[in-house]
Every structure is written in structure tokens, then in C-alpha cells.
N, C-alpha and C positions, 0 to 999 in steps of 0.2 A: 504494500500500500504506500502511494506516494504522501509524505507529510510534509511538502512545502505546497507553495504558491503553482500555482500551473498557470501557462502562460500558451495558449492555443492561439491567439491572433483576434478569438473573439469569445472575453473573457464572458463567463455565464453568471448570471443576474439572480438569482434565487439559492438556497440552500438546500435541496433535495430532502432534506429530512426535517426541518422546523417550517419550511416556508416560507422563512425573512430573507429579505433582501440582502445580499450581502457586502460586507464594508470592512475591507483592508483583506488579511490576510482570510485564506481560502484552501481544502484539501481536495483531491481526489481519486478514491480507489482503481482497478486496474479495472474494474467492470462501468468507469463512466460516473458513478453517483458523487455526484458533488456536497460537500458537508459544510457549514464554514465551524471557523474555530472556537463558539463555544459547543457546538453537537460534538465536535470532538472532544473537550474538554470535559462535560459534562455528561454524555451518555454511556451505556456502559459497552462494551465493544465486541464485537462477534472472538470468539475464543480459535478461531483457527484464521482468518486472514483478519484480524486486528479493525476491521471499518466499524463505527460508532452504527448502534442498530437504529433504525428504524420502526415508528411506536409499534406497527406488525410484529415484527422479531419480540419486542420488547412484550407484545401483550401475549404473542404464544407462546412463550416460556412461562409465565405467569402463572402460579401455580403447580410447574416441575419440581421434581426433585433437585434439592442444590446442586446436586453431582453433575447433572446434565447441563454440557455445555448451553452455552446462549450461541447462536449461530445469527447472520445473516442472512437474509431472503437467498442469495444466491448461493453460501456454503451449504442453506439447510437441505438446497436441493441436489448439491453435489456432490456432498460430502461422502465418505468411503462407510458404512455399516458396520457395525460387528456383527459378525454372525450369530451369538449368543444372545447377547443384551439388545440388537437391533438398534442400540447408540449411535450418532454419528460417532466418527474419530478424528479428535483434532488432532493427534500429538503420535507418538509412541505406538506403530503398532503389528502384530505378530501374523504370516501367514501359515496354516496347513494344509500339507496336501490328504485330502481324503481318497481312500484305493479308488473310489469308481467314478473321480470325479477329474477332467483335466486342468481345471484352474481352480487355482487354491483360493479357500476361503481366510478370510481377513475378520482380525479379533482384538478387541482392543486390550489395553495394558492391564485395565482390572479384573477384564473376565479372564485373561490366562495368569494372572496370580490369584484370584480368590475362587474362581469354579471349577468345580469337581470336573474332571476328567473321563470322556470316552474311553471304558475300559478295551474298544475295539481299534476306534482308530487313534485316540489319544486327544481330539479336539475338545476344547473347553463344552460342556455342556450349558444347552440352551436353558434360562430361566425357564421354571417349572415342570424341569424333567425329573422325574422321581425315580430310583434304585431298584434293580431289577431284585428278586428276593433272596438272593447272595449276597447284597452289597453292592454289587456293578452297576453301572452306567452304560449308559447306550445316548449319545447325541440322538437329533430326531432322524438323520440320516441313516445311521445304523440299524434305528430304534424302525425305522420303518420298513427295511429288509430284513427285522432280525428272522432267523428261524427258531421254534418255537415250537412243534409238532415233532416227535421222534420219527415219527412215519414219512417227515416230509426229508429230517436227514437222511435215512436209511435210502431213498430215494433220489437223491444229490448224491451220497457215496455210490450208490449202480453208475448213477451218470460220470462221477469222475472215473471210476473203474472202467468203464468202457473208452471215454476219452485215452484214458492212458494207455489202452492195448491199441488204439489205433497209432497214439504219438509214438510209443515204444516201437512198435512193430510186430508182424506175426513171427520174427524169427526167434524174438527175445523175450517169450510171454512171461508173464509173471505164475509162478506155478504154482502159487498158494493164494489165494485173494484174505486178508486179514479178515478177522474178525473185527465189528465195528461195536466199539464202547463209547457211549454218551455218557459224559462225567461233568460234574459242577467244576468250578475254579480248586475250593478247596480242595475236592477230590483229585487231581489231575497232579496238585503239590505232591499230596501221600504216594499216586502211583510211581510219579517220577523219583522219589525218595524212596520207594521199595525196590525199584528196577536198576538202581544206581548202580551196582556192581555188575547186573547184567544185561545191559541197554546196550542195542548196536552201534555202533560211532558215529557219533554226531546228530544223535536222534536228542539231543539233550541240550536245551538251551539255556538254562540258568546262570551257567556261568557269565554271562555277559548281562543280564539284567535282561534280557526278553522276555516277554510275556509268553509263553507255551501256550498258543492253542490247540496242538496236536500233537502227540507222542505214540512213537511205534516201539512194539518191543517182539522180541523173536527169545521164547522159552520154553524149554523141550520140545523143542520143533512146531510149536505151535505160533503161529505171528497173530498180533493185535494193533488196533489203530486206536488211540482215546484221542477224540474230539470234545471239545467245551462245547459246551449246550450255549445254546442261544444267540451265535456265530448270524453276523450278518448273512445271508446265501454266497455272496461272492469269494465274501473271506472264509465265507465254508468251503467252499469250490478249489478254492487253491490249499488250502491248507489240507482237506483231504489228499488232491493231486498229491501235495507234498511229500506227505506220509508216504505214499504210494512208492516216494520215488526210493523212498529211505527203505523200504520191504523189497524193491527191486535190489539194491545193492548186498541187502543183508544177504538173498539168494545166491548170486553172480560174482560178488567180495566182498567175503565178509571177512576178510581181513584188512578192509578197508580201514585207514584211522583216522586218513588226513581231512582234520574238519573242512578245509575250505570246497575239499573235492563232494565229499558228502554232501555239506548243504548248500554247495553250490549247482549239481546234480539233482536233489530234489528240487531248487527252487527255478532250476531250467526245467522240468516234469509240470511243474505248477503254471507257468510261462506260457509253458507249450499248449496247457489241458485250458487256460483262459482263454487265451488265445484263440483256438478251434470252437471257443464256447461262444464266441465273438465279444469278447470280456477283452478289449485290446486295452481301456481306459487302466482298467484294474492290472492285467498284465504287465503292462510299461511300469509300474508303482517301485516295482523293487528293483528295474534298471536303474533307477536313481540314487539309491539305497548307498552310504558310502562303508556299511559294516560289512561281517562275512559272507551275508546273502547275496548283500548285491555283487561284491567281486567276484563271488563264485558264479551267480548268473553271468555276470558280461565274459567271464574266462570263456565257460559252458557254450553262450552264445557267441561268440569269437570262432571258437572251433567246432560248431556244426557250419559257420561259414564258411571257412577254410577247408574240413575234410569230410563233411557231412553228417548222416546219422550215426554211421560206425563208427566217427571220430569220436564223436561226445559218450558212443558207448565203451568205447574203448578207452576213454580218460575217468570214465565211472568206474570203471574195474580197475583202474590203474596201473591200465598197459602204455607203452609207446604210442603216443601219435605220430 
């Protein structure tokens, strides 16, 4: 906002916001509205481009909460949203990317320090979203894909199962299809805490602070897949693929150790099974990723470019490419 004198050639006669006439010195904003200097002095001023408001501004905030900035007519209609609070945002503020979404959502400074957390995708939750009966959170995005019916996962797992025999191929079937166990949060802790000595490599993520929505385990030749209940569909989708990819390796190498090839193998399996689901949004999510998953996808996906499907099966067993 300019706060001297403007000098246009044909200086303007009124104060756009009192109506007086104006006499000596005179402001005006980058949108044209002209103020003289006691509206500046005296009014109180749009909190993201600083122009003195207008009685409008001044009567629509009238009765807000303190916290809610004061805007002018033209920030109040351009200004960026929170996704949470539906705030505008003047100052300070944070984006997420949601799996199925390609442009990130925008949150202002309070709702990601004081609102509880999307236990699925991690974005600040919306005012008056209530805890699913575990404890968790679901934003409204999540909360409106969640799955929620046993019958309807059991049904999502056929479908990645068969996704995956087509991405793997008929020459490399999977020769056991897991057993599929629907488990709460807490329970998924205990499982992985009992399986801990006998979990196949890299089916375990705790060590880096990941949230486990799905854990494979292979015990007296019997394999199992645990899925958290109430998984949005997509992020069920991949994260079963996941598993899938981790029950393929235990089969083909299970002397497999090295984590990056592991869960960068299952999460090229997940990739792939989006992918063909036409889940491209949700797919591309962990290309971005700068932890294990993601390096292990880009390695994975680097080298079915380079040497095809036998490359990437052959870097899952841990042979020469």
C-alpha cells in the first residue's frame, strides 16, 4: 500500500471512504481506493494489505470473534482459506498434500498448532469433527471415503489381489494369497510387538515413527495381512497392494533384508495396483515422499524403465540387474 501523496496528473477530489473533500496530504492503495489522512489515521486497517476499512468491512466484522482478522472488501474476497477453520489467512501459512488430491490444501498457523490431527493423512482437522471410537480422527476428506463395513474391505482386498496378479504377472504368481485380518490401531501395536522376532524384513515400520496401517507376517508357513479398520478406500487400496508386495518377497526372498529394496518393492506393487485402478492422483503421492518409500519407489520405478518387469523382479529378489 502506497503511504505518500500520489500524484497522477489529475489529482482526485473526495476520500473514498469518509466522503470529505480532500485537503493536503492524501493515500492510495494498489486497488485505486483513495483514503485521505485522517481515515488512515483513524480507522482501523485491513490485517493483510494494511488499507484503512471501509464502514462495510468495518460493520461485517462487527460482532466476530477477536481472533478473526478484519479484512478489506477486496482481501475479504481474495484472500487464501484455511481448510479447517475456513478463516481467511493473512500471515503465516502451512500446505498439505492429501493422497487423492493434486493440489495441496492451505491451513492457517492456528489450526496446525492447536487441531487434532488426521490420523490418515495427517491434515489439521476440520472444526466439529468428532473421534472415530478409538481415539482417531478422520478430516472430512478421509472421513468421507472412510471404509467402515468388513464386507466392503474383504472386497477391496479381492480387488487388490487380483490387481496384483495382473501387475506381477502370470509367470510370478503369488502362491499363497494371505489371510486378511481387520484390526483396531491399538491392536495392530500388540500384533507388531508379538511378531517382532518373527516379521519378514521390512514389513515393520516403527522404527522411523510411521504410522503402520498394514502389517504382513509369514508363521509356520502360514502368511497374514493386518489392515487398520476404517482406512480411507484408497489408502486401503494401496496399502493392501503393499502388503501384497511384502508376501511376494517373503515367497521368492526371503532372505531378503535390505529395507530400502523391501519397501521400496512393495511400494512400486502399490504404485502399480493405483495406478491400473486409475488412482494416478493417489499413486504419484509417494513419488514425492523424501523417506524410505519414496526412494525405494523412484529406485523400483527407474528400473522397470531401464530393464522392464524382470528388472524390478529381479532387484526384489536381489539378483543383478
Amino acid at each position: 500500500m502506497q503511504k505518500q501523496p500520489v500524484n497522477t496528473g489529475k489529482q482526485p477530489r473526495f476520500c473514498h471512504l469518509c466522503g470529505q473533500q480532500l485537503a493536503g496530504r492524501y493515500y492510495q492503495n494498489g486497488e485505486g481506493v483513495v483514503f485521505c489522512a485522517s481515515c488512515f489515521a483513524n480507522r482501523p486497517h485491513c490485517a493483510r494489505c494494511g488499507t484503512p476499512l471501509d464502514d462495510a468491512a468495518i460493520a461485517r466484522h462487527r460482532g466476530h470473534a477477536a481472533d478473526i482478522p478484519r479484512l478489506c472488501s477486496h482481501c475479504n474476497r481474495t484472500a487464501p482459506r484455511c481448510a479447517a477453520c475456513q478463516r481467511p489467512i493473512t500471515a503465516i501459512s502451512y500446505t498439505f498434500e492429501n493422497l487423492d488430491e493434486t493440489k495441496p490444501r492451505r491451513y492457517c498457523e492456528s489450526c496446525v498448532k492447536s487441531r487434532p490431527r488426521c490420523d490418515a493423512c495427517r491434515v489439521p482437522v476440520e472444526l466439529g469433527m468428532m473421534p472415530l471410537d478409538d481415539g482417531q480422527y478422520r478430516c472430512a476428506s478421509c472421513s468421507t471415503q472412510m471404509v467402515r463395513e468388513p464386507r466392503v474391505v474383504e472386497n477391496i482386498y479381492q480387488e487388490a489381489v487380483r490387481a496384483f496378479g495382473q501387475v506381477i504377472g502370470v509367470g510370478n504368481p503369488l502362491r499363497q494369497t494371505p489371510r486378511l485380518q481387520i484390526v483396531t490401531r491399538l491392536q495392530m501395536g500388540t500384533i507388531r510387538r508379538s511378531y517382532q522376532q518373527l516379521q519378514q524384513p521390512g514389513s515393520d515400520d516403527s522404527a522411523n515413527g510411521h504410522h503402520v496401517l498394514g502389517f504382513f507376517v509369514r508363521y509356520n508357513n502360514v502368511s497374514s495381512i493386518y489392515v487398520e479398520r476404517y482406512l480411507p478406500r484408497n489408502m486401503l487400496l494401496g496399502t493392501l497392494a503393499h502388503e501384497l508386495g511384502h508376501a511376494w518377497q517373503a515367497e521368492y526372498a526371503p532372505d531378503m533384508h535390505d529395507p530400502l529394496t523391501c519397501e521400496g518393492f512393495a511400494e512400486w506393487v502399490a504404485h502399480r495396483v493405483l495406478v491400473a485402478s486409475g488412482l494416478r492422483a493417489a499413486a504419484a503421492h509417494a513419488t514425492r515422499r523424501d523417506d524410505i518409500y519414496g526412494r525405494g519407489l523412484r529406485l523400483f520405478l527407474e528400473t522397470e524403465r531401464k530393464k522392464g518387469l524382470a528388472g524390478v523382479l529381479r532387484l526384489a529378489r536381489g539378483e543383478k540387474v
